[in-house]
Every structure is written in C-alpha cells, then in structure tokens.
C-alpha positions as CSV (number, residue, x, y, z in Angstrom):
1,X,-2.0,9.7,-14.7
2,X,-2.9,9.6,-10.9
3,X,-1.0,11.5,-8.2
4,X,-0.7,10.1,-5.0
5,X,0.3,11.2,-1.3
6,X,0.8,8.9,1.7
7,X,0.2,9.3,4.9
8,X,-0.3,8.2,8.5
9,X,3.1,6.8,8.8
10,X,4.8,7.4,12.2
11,X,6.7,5.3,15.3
12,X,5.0,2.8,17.0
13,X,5.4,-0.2,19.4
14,X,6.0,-4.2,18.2
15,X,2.4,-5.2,18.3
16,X,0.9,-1.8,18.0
17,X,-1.1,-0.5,14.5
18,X,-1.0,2.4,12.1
19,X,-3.7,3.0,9.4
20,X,-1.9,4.2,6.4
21,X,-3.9,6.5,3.7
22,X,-3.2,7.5,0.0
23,X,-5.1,10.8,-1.4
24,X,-5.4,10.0,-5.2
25,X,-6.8,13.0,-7.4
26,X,-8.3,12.7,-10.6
27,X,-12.3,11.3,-11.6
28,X,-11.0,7.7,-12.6
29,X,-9.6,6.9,-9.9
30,X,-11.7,4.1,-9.4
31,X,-10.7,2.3,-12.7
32,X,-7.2,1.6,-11.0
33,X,-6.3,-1.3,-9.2
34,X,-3.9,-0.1,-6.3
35,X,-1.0,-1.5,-4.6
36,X,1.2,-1.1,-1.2
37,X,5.0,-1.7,-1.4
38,X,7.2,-1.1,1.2
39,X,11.1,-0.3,1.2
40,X,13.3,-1.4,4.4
41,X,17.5,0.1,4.2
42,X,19.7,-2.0,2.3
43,X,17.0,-4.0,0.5
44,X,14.6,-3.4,-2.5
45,X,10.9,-2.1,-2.4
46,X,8.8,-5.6,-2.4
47,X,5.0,-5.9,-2.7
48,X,2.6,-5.4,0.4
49,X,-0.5,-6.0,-0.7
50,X,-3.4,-5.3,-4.1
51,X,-6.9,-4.0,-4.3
52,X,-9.1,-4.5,-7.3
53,X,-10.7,-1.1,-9.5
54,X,-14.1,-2.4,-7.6
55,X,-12.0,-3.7,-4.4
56,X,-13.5,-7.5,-4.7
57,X,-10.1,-8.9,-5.4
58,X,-7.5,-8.3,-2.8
59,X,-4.3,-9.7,-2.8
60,X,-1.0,-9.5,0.1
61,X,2.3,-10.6,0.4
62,X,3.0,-13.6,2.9
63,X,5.0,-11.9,5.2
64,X,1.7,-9.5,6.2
65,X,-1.2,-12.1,5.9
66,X,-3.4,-11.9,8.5
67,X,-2.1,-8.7,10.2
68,X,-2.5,-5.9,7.5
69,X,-5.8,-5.4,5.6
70,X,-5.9,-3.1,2.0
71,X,-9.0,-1.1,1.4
72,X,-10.5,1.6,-0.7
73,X,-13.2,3.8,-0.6
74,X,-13.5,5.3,-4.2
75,X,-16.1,8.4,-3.3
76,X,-13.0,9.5,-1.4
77,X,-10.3,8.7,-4.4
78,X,-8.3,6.8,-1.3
79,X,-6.9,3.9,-0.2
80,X,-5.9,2.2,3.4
81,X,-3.7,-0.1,4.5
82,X,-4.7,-1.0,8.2
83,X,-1.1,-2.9,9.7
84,X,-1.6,-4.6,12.6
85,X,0.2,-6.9,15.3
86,X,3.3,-4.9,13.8
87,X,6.8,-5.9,14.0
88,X,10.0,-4.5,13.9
89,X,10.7,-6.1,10.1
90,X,7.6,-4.2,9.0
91,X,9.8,-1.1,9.4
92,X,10.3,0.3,5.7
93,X,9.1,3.5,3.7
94,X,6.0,2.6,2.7
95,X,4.3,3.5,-1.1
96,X,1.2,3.2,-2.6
97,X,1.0,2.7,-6.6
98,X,-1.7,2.8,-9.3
99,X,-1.9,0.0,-12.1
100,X,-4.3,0.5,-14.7
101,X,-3.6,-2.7,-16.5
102,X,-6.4,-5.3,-16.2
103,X,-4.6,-8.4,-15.9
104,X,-3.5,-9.0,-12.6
105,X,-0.5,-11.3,-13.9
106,X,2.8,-10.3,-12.0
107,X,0.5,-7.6,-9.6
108,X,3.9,-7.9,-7.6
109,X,5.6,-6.2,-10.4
110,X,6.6,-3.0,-8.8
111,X,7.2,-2.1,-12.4
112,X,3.8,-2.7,-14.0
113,X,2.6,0.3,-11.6
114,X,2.5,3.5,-13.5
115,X,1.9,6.3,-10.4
116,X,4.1,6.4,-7.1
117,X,3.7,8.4,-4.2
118,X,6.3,10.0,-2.4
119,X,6.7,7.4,0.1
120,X,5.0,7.7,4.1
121,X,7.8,6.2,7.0
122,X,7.0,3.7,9.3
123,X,9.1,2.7,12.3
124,X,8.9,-0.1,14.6
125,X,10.2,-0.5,17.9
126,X,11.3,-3.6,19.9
C-alpha cells in the first residue's frame, strides 16, 4: 500500500496552466505505475493519463493529448501532471492512483488502481 496527497489544484483562466503534484510515501514507490483521473459534477471519474514504474511508457486520454504532460521523479516518491492550454471541460477534481500490476491491459481501469488520493480541485474559467 501507497498513500497519496494531491496538490496544486486551484482557479485559473481558459488557456492558462497548473502543475499538479502527488506526495507518495513508502520505499517502492518506484515499482508502481501511476495514473491521473479526473471527476467533473454529474459524470464519472475517467482516465487522464499513465506513467510507467521506470516512466518510459506514458500513456493519456484523447481529450488532454498534446496539452497535459504526466511525469515522475522517483527520488522524490512524486508524480506531475503539467495541464496546459486548459479549458473549461478540464474542470474536475482531479486524483492520482497507484497500480502495481504489470500489465498495462485496461490502464484506464479506474478499478485496477489499488491507492487513491484524496482528490486536488481544479477550476476553469471562460
């Protein structure tokens, strides 16, 4: 088991950008593959976007291609989403998850993730 805390969520401008982090504790961190899902109201929490355990193998959601970049930086037990060119449909509580399966079949899968954090809000204005 991994605990997680987000961060960095806040208000911002269509167009603008927010760096999201997630704090994992625990010395195997690094054998996790990570994930980003995001919740807007009314609708269900949908995949963002997957790092690899080694962070060779990334993987996003069409909707944020091209505009949000996942990271990790396992000396620090975290992980970054970077969101940029932002819209107002990005607006959602966002969550980061920890997966310690090795097949990346169904990495969508909210459900295949073992650890959730509590969830960091992001808001974009029009």
């Amino acid at each position: 088991q991994v605990q997680l805390v987000e961060s960095g969520g806040g208000l911002v401008q269509a167009g603008g950008s927010l760096r999201l982090s997630c704090a994992a504790s625990g010395r195997t961190f690094s054998i996790y593959a990570m994930g980003w899902f995001r919740q807007a109201p009314g609708k269900e929490r949908d995949f963002v976007a997957r790092i690899s355990s080694s962070g060779n193998s990334l993987y996003y959601a069409d909707s944020v291609k091209g505009r949000f970049t996942i990271s990790r930086d396992n000396a620090k037990n975290t992980i970054y989403l970077q969101m940029n060119s932002l819209k107002p449909e990005d607006t959602a509580v966002y969550y980061c998850a920890a997966d310690g399966q090795r097949s990346s079949a169904s990495y969508y899968n909210l459900q295949r993730y073992d650890d959730w954090g509590q969830g960091t809000q992001v808001t974009v204005s029009s």
